[in-house]
C-alpha positions as CSV (number, residue, x, y, z in Angstrom):
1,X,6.5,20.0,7.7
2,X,7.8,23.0,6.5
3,X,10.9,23.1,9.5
4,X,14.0,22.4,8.4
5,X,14.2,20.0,11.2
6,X,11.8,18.0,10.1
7,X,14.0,15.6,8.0
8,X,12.9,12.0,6.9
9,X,14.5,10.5,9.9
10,X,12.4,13.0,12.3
11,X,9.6,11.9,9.8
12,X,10.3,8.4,10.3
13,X,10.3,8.4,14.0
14,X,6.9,10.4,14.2
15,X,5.2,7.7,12.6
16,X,7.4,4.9,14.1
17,X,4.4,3.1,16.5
18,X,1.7,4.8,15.4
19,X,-1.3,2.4,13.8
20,X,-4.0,3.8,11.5
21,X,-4.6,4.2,7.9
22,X,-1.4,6.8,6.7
23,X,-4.1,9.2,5.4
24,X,-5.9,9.9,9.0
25,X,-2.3,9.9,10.4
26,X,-1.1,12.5,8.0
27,X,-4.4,14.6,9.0
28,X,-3.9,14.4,12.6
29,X,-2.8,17.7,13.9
30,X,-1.3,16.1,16.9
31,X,1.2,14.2,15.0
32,X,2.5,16.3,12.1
33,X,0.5,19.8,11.9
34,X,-0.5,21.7,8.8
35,X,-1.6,18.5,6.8
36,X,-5.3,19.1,6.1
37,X,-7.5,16.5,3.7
38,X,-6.8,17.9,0.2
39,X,-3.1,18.4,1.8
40,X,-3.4,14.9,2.6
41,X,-4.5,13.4,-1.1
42,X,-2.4,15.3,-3.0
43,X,0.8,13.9,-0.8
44,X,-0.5,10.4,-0.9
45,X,-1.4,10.8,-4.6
46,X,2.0,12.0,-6.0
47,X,3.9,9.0,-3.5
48,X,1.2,6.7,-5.4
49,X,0.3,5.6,-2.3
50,X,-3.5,4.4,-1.2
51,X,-4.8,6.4,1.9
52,X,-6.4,3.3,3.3
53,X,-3.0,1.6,3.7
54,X,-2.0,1.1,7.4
55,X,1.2,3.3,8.2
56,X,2.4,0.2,10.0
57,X,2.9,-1.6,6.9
58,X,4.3,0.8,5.0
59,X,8.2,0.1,3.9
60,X,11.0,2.5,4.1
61,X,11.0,3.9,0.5
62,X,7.3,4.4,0.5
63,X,7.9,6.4,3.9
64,X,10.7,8.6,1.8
65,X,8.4,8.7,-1.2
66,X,5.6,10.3,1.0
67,X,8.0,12.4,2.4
68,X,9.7,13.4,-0.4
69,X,6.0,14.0,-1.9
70,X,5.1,16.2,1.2
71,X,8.1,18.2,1.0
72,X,7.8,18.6,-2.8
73,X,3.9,20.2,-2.5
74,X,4.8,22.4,0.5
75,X,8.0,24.0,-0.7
76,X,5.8,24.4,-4.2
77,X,2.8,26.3,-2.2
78,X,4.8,27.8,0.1
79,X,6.4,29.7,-2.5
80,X,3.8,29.6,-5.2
81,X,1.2,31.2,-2.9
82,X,3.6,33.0,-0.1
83,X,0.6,36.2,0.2
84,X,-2.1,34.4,0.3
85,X,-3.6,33.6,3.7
86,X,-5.9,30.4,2.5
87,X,-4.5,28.3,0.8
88,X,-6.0,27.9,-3.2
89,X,-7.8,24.8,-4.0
90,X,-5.6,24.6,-7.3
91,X,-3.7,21.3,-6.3
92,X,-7.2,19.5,-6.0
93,X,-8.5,20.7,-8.9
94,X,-5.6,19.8,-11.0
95,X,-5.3,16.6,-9.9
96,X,-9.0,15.6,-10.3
97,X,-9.3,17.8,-14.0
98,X,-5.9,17.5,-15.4
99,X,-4.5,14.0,-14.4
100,X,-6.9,11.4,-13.6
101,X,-8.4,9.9,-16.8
């Protein structure tokens, strides 16, 4: 996800005929690489989208929210945490401590 080639529309056509729930999709290293699980919930969190939710049935703009959402948290990290070799478990622990109520 990090490639500049990876646009939406490449985005788009990955998932185009795929069927699964979009969180076990996002995770699968043989159809977008680099997405691991807290990877996964933080993506699917900031698109406000449910992980159980068949990628099939997901519309357009919810495909552009989750990409936008993916882009957004890997372009944070990437630069946010550039020398570090594993990535910090910061993004899961502010979402579970500082924003769910």
């Amino acid at each position: 996800p990090l490639e500049k080639t990876f646009t939406f529309k490449k985005f788009k056509e990955t998932l185009e005929g795929k069927k699964g729930k979009i969180k076990q999709i996002l995770m699968n290293q043989q159809i977008i690489a680099g997405i691991g699980n807290i990877y996964s919930d933080e993506i699917l969190w900031e698109a406000k989208i449910h992980p159980l939710r068949d990628v099939s049935k997901l519309s357009i703009p919810e495909l552009k929210n989750i990409y936008q959402a993916m882009e957004s948290l890997f372009n944070e990290y990437s630069q946010k945490y550039k020398n570090i070799m594993i990535p910090p478990k910061e993004p899961f622990y502010k979402r579970w401590c500082f924003k769910r109520q």
